[in-house]
N, C-alpha and C positions, 0 to 999 in steps of 0.2 A: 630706526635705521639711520637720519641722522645724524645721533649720537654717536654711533660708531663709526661714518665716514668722516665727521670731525676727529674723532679720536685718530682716527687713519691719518687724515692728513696732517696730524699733528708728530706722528710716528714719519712719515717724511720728510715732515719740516727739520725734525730733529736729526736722521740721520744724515740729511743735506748739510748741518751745520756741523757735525762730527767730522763729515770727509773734509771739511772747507778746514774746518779747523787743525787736522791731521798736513792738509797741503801744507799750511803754514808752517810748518817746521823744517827748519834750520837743517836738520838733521837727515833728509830725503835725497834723494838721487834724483832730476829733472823729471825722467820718466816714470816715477812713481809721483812726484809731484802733479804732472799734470793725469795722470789715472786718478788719481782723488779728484780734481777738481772738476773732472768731463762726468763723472760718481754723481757728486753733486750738483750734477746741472741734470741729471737722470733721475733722481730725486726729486730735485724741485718741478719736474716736471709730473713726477708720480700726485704729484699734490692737487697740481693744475688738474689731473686728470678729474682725480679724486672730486676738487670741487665742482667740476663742469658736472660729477656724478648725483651731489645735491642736488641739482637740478629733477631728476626722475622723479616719480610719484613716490610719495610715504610707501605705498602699495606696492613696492620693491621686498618684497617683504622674504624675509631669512625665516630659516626652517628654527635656527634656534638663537635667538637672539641673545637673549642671557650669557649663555657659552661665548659667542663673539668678542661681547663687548670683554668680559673678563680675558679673554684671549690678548685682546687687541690692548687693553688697558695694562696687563702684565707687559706686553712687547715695550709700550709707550714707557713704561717706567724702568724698565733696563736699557732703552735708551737714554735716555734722561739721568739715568745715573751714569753712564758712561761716560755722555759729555759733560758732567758734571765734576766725577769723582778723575778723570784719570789727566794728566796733563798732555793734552793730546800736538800739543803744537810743541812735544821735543819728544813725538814717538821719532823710530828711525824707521827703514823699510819694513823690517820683518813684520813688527809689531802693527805698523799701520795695513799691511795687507792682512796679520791674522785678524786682525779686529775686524777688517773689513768684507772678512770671510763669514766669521760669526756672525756678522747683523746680517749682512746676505742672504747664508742659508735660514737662518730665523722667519725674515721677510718671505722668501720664496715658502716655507711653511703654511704661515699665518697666510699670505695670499693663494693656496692652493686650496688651502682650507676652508676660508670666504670663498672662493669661485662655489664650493660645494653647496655654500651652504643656502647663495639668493636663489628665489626661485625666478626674478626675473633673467632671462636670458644676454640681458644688454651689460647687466652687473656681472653675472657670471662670467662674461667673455672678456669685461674689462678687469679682471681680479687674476684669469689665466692668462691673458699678456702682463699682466704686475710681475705674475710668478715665471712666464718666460726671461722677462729682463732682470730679475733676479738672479738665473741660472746662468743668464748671459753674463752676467756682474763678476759670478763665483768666479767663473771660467777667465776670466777678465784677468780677477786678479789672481787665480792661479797660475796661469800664465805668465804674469809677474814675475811670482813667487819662483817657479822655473828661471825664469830670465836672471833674475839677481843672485838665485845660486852657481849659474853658471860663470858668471862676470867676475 
């Protein structure tokens, strides 16, 4: 188990430094500037969660472990290619909210699906607030995305 809440938090650390990276560009409008950067401070905190979650017993124990971990390990590495492969600090709006839609709905996924899968209750509850502020995210920057076609 973990295994895979390292892998988790490593999957936030990452996409904290995607949005951080995406603010930085030259190329943004204030107010998507600081929607990226309030992103990754949501992030960074998904992490903190995460790690306060190492703390529970091994005895947290998921119905199917296996599945998870490749779940979570495929998620980790299309992140990681993301911030790696794309130059994220001269996206402009569009691009930095569609990207930020993608890892979003992915995230809110992959934490709906953990919620399911621990049998303890304290994991479970903290995986469907993951996937609530996930859905809070989408809408976030959909929202956005309204706002900049209108302007």
């Amino acid at each position: 188990m973990k295994r895979h809440i390292n892998i988790c938090i490593r999957i936030e650390e990452t996409a904290g430094k995607i949005y951080r990276k995406m603010a930085e560009s030259q190329c943004l409008c204030t107010k998507t500037r600081q929607a990226l950067q309030e992103l990754a401070k949501d992030e960074d905190e998904h992490a903190n969660q995460l790690r306060f979650a190492l703390r529970f017993p091994e005895n947290s124990v998921v119905k199917s472990l296996p599945a998870m971990l490749k779940q979570s390990q495929q998620l980790l590495e299309l992140a990681q290619r993301l911030l790696q492969k794309t130059d994220l600090n001269q996206v402009d709006d569009t691009r930095a909210i569609r990207i930020g839609i993608e890892m979003e709905k992915r995230f809110c996924q992959t934490h709906i699906a953990n919620s399911f899968e621990f049998t303890d209750q304290k994991m479970k509850n903290m995986f469907a607030a993951m996937a609530k502020a996930d859905e809070l995210h989408c809408q976030q920057l959909y929202d956005m995305q309204k706002y900049l076609s209108q302007s």
